[in-house]
N, C-alpha and C positions, 0 to 999 in steps of 0.2 A: 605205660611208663615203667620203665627197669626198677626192680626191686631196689637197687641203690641207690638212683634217683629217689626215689622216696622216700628212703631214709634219709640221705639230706635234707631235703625238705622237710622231714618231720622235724628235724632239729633247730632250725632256727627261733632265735630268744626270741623274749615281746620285747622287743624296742620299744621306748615309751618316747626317745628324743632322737633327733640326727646330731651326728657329729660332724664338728668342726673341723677347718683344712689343721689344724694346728693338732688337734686329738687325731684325724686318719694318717698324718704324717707319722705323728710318734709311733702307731699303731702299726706301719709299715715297715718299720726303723725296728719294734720288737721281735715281727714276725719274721724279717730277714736272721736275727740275732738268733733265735728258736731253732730256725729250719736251715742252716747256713747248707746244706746239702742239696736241698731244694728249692730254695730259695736265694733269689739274688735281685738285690735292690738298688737302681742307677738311678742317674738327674740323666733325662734326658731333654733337658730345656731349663730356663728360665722364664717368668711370666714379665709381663710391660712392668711392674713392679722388684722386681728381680726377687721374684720366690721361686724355692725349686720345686721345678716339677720332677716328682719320681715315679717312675715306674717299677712294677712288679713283674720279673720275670722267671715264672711258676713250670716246672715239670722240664720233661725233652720229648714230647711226642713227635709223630710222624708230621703235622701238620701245625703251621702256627694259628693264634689266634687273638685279634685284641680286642680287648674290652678298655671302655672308657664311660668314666661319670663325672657330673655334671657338666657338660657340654653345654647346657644351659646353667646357670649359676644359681637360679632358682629351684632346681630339679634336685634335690638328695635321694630320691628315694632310689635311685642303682646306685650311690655310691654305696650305700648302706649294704645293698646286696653284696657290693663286692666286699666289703668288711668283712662280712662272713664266709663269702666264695671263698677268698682267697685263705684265710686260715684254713677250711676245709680242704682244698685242693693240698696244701702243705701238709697237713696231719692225715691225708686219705692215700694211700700207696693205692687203693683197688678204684676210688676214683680216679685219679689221674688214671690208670691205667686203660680203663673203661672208656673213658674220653680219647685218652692216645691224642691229644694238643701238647704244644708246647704255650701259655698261657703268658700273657704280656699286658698289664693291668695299669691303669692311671684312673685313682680313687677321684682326684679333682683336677681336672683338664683346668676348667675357669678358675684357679683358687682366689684368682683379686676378686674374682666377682661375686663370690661366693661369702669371702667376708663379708662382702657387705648384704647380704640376706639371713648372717646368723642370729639376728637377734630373735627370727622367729622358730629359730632350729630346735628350741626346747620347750617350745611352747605358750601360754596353751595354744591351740589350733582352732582360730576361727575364721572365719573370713573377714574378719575386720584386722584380727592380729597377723595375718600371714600378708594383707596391701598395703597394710600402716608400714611394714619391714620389709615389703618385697623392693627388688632389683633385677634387674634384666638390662643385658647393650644392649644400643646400635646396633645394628645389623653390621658396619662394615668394623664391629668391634667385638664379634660373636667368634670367640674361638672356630667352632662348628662351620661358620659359612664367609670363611673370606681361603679358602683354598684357591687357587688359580685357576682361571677357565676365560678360553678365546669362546666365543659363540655368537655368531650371527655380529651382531653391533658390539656384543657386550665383551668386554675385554678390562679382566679384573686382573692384577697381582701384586695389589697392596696384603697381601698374607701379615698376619702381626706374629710376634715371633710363638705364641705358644701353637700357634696354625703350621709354623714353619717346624717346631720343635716334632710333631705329633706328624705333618707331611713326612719328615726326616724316617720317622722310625718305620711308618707302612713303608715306605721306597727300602727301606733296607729288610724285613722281616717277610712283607709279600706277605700280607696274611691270606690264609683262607677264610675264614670267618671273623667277622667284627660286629661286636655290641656296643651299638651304642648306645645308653642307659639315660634315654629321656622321661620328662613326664608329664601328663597335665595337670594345672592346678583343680579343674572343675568338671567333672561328665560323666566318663564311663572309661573302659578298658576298650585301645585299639592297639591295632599293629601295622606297621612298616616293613616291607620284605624287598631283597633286591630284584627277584622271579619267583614263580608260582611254585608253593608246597602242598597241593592242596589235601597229600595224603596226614599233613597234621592240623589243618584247621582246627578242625574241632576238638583235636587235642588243645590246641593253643586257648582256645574260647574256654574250654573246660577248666584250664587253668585258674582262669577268670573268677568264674562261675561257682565256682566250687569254694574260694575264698570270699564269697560274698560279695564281690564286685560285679557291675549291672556291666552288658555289652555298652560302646559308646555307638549309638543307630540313628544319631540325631544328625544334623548338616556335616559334613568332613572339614578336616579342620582348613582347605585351601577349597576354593571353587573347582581347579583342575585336575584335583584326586583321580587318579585311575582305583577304581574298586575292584578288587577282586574276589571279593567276597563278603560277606555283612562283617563291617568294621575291622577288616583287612585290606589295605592299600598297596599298591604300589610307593616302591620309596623314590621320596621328593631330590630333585636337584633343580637347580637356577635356572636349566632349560625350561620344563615346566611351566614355570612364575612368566618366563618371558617369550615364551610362546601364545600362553591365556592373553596378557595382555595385546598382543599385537593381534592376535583371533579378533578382540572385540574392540579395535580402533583405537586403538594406544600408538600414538606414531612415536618414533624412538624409546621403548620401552627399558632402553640400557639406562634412560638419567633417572629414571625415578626407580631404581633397585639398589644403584650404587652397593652391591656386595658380591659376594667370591662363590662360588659353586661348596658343597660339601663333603667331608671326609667320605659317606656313603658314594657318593658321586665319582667322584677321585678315583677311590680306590675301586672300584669298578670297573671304571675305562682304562686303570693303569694297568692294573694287576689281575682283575675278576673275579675279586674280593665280593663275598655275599655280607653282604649287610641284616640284620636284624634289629630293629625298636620296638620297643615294647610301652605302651603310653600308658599312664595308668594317673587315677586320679589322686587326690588328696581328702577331698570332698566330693558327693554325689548325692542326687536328688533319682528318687525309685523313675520318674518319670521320662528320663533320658535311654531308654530301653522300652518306653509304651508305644508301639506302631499304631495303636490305630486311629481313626480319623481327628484331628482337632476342627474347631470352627473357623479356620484359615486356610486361605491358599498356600500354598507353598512361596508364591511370588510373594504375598504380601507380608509375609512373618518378614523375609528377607529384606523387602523395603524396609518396614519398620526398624526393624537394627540397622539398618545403616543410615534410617535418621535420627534413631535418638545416637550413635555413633559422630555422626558428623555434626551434632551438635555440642556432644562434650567436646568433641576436638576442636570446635571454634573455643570454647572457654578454655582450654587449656595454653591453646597458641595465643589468645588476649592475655592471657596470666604470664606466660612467658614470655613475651615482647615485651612487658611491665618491667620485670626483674633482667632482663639481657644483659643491659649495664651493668648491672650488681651483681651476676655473675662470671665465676672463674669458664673461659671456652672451653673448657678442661674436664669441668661438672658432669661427672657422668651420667646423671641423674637428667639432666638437660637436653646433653648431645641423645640420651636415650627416648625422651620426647619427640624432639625435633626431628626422630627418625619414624617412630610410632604414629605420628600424626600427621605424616605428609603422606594420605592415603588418595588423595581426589582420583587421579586417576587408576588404582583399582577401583577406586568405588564404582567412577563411571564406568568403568569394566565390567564391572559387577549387574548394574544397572541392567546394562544393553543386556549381558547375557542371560538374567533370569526372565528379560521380555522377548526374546525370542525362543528360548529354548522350550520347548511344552512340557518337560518335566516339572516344572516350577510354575505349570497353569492346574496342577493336582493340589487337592488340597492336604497340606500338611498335615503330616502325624504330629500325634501329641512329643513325640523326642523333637520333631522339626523345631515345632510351634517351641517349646520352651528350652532347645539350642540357642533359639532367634532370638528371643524376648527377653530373657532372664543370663542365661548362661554369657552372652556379653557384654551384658550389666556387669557382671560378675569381673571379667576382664579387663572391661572400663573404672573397676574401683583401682587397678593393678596399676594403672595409670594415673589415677590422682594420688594413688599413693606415692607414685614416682616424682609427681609436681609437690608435695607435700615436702620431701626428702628435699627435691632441687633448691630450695629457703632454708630451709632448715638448716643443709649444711653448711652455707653461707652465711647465716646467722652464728654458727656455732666455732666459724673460723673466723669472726669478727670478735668473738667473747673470747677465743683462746688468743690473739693478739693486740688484745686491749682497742682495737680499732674504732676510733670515735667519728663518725659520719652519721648523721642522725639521719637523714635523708636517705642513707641507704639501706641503713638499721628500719625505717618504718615502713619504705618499700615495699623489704623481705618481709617482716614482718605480716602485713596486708597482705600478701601473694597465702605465706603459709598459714594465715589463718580461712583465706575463702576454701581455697584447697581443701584443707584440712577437713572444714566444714561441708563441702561439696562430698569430701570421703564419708564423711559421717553419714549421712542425707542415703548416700546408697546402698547403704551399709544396713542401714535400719529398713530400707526397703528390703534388701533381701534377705535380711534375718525372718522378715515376717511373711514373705514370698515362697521362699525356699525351704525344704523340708529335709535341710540337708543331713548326711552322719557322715562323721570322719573315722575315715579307713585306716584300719591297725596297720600300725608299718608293718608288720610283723608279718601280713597279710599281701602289701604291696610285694613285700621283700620274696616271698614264694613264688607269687605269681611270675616275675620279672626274672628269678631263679630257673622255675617249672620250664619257662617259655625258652630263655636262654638253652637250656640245657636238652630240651625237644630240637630245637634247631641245629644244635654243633651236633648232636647223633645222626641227627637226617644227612646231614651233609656229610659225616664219615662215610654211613652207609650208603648212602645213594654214588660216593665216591665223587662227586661233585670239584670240580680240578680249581683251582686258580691259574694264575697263567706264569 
């Protein structure tokens, strides 16, 4: 690592909270005002809500590059990074230099969606308080994955406009490099790359490593991961997803995706744009990095999650055919369900292929065994917290408009209180299961920095072209 890089990183504050789309805007809106020389600050979209979205357009190097956070609405912890990148790059004449990018930055791609995850943005951070508040679309309402893609059946370009705002700007800049700044809620540290680096792996791991964050060595987060090295993947696109399924007996695998390819995707086959994620956790249990043997097959941890999986999801779909009526089709909270829980066919995908594949007739490591067991308990709270929310806000736009239906009012009622209670129930299970610590932002924010920043040198050096 370059002596400057390191001093960057040595300086980042201890974030104790994430900020808000409302705090990163003004915070964009200063730093143009500061650095009006090197900095210049545009709306290069509007959201489905009509917020603007701004971007940061940082330095004049040889080469462009863009970064973007919360892609996921759930995910701050790269916005946070860019908070601080981005004042760096403006007050750094020997950084910028040493990079040689010209830098193009969007703190909150999601911003609607993103409000509505803030109430856990300041904490405290627990696993009960981050599902009681979490959010997450639809898939064919994910910033990130309704980009346009013909392929085989599947033939998507319902794009929403912040997908079209963000297509707009790669078709015009041609980046060479793009970060996109995802995260996990629960595990370990992994990475996404668009081709093999393998001369900084272990740079990239050490990044990790060094800030106290475990490798993530437990199941990959999709079936059809290509690995390229321990908890280094290949980066995902919709081919992928609908390839796996049709492998293991999925006939028409386009009706049950219904969503669009991704920017990493896109910009790839457009341009030959390298991609970079960096996944990193919020929460972490020591055991999600222990290889070796647990008292399971690998088959059978697998089965297991995906029946106690398919059985919350029958309770969450009886909860929601309950409230239908008494909700707005609109509820995001809902259409987010009803996307989440219509899994039958990966599962039977899933099914078929851990029984033939002889990988998964070994018996699970202890990261497998407690990926399987625990860690999508953990996911499945993320979802009653979402059924929780779906009542709630209907509930709470019936009190703001005086609306007297008592039938609908005890419905809702009933829906968010089993909900509620089913959140609680697992909640208390894995407080007492789990041996989790919560990771200093302060610590994500280096790692997601370190990694970043190992990647766009590789690629100056290496001379690595776009097209």
């Amino acid at each position: 690592m370059k002596k400057i890089f390191d001093e960057v990183i040595n300086q980042i504050p201890d974030y104790k909270e994430f900020l808000t789309v409302e705090e990163m805007d003004a915070s964009s809106r200063k730093l143009a005002e500061e650095f009006p020389d090197v900095v210049d600050l545009f709306e290069m979209g509007r959201t489905r809500e009509n917020h603007p979205l701004y971007c940061l357009k940082i330095g004049n190097g040889s080469n462009n590059a863009l970064m973007f956070g919360l892609p996921h609405p759930n995910e701050p912890i790269g916005a946070m990074m860019l908070e601080y990148f981005t004042r760096e790059l403006a007050s750094n004449d020997a950084l910028r230099e040493e990079l040689d990018y010209t830098w193009y930055v969007i703190k909150a791609w999601d911003a609607d969606g993103t409000k509505l995850n803030e109430k856990w943005f300041k904490g405290p951070f627990t696993l009960y308080q981050y599902s009681r508040n979490f959010f997450r679309p639809a898939g064919h309402q994910q910033v990130d994955w309704t980009f346009p893609i013909d392929y085989k059946n599947l033939h998507f370009s319902k794009a929403i406009p912040e997908t079209e705002a963000m297509m707009n700007l790669i078709d015009e800049i041609k980046p060479k490099f793009i970060y996109s700044l995802h995260n996990a809620g629960f595990g370990g540290a992994y990475w996404y790359i668009t081709s093999e680096t393998r001369e900084i792996y272990d740079d990239m791991r050490n990044a990790a490593t060094k800030q106290g964050v475990p490798l993530s060595l437990g199941e990959p987060e999709a079936p059809y991961c290509v690995t390229y090295d321990p908890a280094i993947y290949q980066s995902l696109g919709i081919r992928q997803n609908y390839d796996y399924l049709e492998e293991y007996g999925i006939e028409n695998p386009e009706k049950s995706l219904n969503v669009g390819t991704c920017s990493a995707d896109y910009a790839k086959e457009k341009w030959g744009s390298f991609t970079l994620l960096t996944e990193l956790p919020y929460f972490y249990d020591e055991r999600i990095k222990d290889l070796t043997e647990s008292d399971l097959s690998r088959k059978d941890a697998v089965l297991q999650s995906l029946d106690f999986t398919e059985e919350a999801d029958e309770f969450i779909i009886k909860t929601l055919n309950k409230i239908k009526d008494f909700t707005d089709e609109r509820n995001p909270f809902r259409l987010a369900l009803e996307a989440f829980t219509d899994n039958k066919e990966s599962n039977a995908a899933t099914r078929t292929m851990v029984s033939v594949n002889p990988d998964f007739s070994k018996t699970a490591t202890v990261a497998e065994k407690f990926d399987n067991l625990l860690v999508t308990k953990f996911y499945k709270m993320l979802s009653y917290g979402l059924l929780v929310r779906a009542s709630e806000t209907e509930l709470t736009k019936m009190a703001e408009n005086n609306e007297d239906n008592q039938n609908k009012k005890d419905t809702l009622k009933e829906s968010f209180d089993s909900a509620l209670e089913k959140l609680k129930e697992l909640s208390e299970e894995l407080e007492e299961k789990i041996n989790y610590q919560v990771v200093p932002i302060k610590n994500l924010v280096a790692i997601q920095l370190e990694c970043g920043l190992l990647v766009a040198d590789y690629l100056q050096k290496k001379k690595v072209h776009s097209i």
